[in-house]
C-alpha positions as protocol buffer text, in pm:
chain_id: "A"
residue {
  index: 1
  type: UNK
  ca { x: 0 y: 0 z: 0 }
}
residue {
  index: 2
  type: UNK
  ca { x: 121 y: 362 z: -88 }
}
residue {
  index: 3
  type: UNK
  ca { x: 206 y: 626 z: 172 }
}
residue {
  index: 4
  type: UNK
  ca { x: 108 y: 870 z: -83 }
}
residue {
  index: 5
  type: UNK
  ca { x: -190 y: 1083 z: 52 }
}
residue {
  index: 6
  type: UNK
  ca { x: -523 y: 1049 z: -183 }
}
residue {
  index: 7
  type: UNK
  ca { x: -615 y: 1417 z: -315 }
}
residue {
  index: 8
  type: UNK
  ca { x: -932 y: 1473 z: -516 }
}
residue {
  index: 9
  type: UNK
  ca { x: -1026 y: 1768 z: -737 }
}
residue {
  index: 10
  type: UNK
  ca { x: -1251 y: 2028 z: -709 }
}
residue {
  index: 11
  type: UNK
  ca { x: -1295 y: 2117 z: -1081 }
}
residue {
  index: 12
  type: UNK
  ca { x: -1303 y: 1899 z: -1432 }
}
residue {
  index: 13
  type: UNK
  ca { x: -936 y: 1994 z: -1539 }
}
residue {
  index: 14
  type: UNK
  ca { x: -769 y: 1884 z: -1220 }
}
residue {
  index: 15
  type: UNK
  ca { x: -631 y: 2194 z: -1134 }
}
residue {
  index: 16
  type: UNK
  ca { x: -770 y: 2229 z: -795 }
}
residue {
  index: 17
  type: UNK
  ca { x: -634 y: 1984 z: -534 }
}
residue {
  index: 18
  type: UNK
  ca { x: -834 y: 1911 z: -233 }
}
residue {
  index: 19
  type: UNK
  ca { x: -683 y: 1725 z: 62 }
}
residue {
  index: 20
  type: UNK
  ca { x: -852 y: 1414 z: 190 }
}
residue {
  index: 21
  type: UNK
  ca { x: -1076 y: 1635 z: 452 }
}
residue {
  index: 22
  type: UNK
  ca { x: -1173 y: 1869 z: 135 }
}
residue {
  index: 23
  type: UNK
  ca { x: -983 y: 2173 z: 208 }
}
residue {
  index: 24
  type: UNK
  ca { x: -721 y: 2349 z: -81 }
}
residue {
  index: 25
  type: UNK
  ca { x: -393 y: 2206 z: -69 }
}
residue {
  index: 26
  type: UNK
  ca { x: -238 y: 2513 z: -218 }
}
residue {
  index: 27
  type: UNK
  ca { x: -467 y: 2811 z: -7 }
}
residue {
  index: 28
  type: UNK
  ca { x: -304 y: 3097 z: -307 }
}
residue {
  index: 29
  type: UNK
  ca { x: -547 y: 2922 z: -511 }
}
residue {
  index: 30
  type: UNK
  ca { x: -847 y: 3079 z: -396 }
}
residue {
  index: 31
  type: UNK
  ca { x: -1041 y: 3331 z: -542 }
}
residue {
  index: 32
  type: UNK
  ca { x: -1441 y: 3405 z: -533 }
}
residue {
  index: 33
  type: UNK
  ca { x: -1559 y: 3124 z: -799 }
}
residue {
  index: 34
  type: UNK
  ca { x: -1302 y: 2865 z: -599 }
}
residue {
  index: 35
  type: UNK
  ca { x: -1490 y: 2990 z: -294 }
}
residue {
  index: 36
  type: UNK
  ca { x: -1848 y: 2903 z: -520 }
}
residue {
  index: 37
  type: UNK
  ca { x: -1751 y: 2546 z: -589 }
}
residue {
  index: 38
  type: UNK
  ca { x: -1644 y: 2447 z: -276 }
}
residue {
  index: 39
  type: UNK
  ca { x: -1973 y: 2585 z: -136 }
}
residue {
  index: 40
  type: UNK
  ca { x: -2162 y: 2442 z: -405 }
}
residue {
  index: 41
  type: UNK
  ca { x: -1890 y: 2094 z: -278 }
}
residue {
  index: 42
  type: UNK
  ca { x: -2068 y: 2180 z: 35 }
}
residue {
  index: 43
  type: UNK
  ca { x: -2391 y: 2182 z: -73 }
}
residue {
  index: 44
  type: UNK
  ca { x: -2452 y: 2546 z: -11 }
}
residue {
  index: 45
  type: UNK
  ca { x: -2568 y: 2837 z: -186 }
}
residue {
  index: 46
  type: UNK
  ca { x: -2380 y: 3162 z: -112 }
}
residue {
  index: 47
  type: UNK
  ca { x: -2561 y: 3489 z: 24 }
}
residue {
  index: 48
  type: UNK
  ca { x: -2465 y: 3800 z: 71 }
}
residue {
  index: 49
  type: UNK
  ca { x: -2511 y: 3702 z: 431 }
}
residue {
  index: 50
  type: UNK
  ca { x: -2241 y: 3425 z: 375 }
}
residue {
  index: 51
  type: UNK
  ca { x: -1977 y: 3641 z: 252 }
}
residue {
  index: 52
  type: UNK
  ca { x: -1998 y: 3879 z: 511 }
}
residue {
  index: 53
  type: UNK
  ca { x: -1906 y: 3584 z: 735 }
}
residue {
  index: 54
  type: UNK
  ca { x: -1636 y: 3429 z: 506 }
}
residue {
  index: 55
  type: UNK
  ca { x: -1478 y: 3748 z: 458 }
}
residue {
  index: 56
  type: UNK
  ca { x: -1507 y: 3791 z: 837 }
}
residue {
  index: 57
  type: UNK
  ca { x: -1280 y: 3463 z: 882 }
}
residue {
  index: 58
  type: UNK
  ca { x: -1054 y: 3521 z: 604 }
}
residue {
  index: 59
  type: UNK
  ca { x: -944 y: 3859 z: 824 }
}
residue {
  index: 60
  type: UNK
  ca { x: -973 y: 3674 z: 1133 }
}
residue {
  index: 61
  type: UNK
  ca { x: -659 y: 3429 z: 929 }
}
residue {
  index: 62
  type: UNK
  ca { x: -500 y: 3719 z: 831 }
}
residue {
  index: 63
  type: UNK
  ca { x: -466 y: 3877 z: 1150 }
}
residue {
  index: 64
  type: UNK
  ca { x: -423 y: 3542 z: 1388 }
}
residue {
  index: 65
  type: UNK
  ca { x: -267 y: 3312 z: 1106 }
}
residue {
  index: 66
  type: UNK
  ca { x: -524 y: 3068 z: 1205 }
}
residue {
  index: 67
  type: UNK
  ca { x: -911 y: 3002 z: 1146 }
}
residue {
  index: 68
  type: UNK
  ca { x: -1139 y: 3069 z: 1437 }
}
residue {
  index: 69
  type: UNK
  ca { x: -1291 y: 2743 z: 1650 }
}
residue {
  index: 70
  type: UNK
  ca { x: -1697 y: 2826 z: 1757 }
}
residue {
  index: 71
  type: UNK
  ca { x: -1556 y: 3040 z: 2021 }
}
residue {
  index: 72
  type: UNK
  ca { x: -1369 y: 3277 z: 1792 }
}
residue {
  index: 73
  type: UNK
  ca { x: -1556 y: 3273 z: 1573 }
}
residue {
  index: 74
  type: UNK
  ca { x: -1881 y: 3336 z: 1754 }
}
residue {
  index: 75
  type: UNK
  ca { x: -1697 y: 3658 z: 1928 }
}
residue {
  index: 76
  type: UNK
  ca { x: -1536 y: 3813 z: 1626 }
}
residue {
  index: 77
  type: UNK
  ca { x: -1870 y: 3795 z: 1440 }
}
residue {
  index: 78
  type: UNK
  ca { x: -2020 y: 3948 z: 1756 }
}
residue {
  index: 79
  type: UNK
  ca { x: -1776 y: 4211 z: 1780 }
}
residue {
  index: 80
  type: UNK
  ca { x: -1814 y: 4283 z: 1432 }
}
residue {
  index: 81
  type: UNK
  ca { x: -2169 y: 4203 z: 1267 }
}
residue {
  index: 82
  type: UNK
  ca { x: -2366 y: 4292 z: 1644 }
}
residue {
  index: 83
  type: UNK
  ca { x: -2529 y: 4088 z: 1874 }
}
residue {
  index: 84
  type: UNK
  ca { x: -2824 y: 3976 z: 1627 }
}
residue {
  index: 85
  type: UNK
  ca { x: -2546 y: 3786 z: 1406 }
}
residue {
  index: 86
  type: UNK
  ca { x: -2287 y: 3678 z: 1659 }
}
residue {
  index: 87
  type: UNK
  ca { x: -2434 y: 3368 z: 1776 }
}
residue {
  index: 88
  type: UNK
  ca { x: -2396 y: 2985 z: 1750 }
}
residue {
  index: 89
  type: UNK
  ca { x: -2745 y: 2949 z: 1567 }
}
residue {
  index: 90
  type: UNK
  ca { x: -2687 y: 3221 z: 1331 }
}
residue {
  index: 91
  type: UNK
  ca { x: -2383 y: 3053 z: 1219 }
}
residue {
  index: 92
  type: UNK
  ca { x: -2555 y: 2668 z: 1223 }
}
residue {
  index: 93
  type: UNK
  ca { x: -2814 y: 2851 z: 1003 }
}
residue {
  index: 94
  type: UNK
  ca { x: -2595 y: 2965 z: 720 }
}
residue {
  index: 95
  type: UNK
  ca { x: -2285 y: 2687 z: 784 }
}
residue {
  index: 96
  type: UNK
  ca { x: -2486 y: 2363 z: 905 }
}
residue {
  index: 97
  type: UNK
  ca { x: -2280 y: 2114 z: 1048 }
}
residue {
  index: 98
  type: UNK
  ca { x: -1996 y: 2279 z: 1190 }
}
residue {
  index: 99
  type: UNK
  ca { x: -1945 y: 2586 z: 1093 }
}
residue {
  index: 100
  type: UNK
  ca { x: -1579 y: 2654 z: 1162 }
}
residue {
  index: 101
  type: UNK
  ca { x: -1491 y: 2390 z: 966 }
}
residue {
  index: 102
  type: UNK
  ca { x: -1737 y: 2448 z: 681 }
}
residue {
  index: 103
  type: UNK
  ca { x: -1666 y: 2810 z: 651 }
}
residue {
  index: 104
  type: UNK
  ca { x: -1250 y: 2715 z: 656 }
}
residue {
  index: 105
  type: UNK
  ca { x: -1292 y: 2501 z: 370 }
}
residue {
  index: 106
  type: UNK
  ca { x: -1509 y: 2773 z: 141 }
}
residue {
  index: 107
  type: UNK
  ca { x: -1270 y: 3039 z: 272 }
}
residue {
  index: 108
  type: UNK
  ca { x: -965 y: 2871 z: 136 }
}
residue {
  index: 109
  type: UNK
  ca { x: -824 y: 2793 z: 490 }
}
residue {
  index: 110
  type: UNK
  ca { x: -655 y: 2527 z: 707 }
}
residue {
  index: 111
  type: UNK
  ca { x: -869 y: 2327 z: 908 }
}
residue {
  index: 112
  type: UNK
  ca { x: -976 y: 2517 z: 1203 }
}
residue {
  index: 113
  type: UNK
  ca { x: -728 y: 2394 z: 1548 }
}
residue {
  index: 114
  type: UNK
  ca { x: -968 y: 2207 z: 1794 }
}
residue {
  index: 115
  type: UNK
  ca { x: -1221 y: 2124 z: 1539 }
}
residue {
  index: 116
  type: UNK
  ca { x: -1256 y: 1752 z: 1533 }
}
């Protein structure tokens, strides 16, 4: 058996690599119709409501070098959206699942730390 991690694509000319968990192996990749097909990968539908979120994250990265857990993330959208947007079930709403994780992956991030 090979050692060789399994990749999969995210587009038809297998340009886009995926690691096994389905986040970009190369994060330069990403760009706003990257960000569409792994949502649509997701099974998601992006909103303005959405963006405002992934951008949210993306600066969250830039500032921390890592993507938020629940915790984070829950108190930088707080801090910046308001009360009415910083909550768990806000997030589950647009992100179902796990959010941190889901909203990594369409952001073009690593895997959130202390998401299982």
């Amino acid at each position: 058996m090979s050692n060789q991690k399994l990749y999969r694509y995210l587009d038809s000319s297998k340009k886009i690599k995926l690691d096994p968990e389905g986040y970009l192996v190369n994060q330069q990749q990403w760009n706003i119709e990257i960000a569409n097909l792994l949502a649509e990968d997701e099974g998601l539908t992006l909103t303005e409501k959405h963006w405002e979120i992934i951008q949210l994250v993306r600066d969250f990265y830039n500032r921390y070098e890592m993507a938020p857990a629940m915790r984070p993330l829950v108190k930088a959208t707080k801090q910046t959206l308001g009360d009415d947007k910083g909550n768990s079930i806000y997030l589950m709403t647009l992100f179902p699942g796990s959010p941190p994780k889901r909203i990594a992956r369409i952001a073009g991030l690593p895997k959130p730390t202390n998401c299982l």
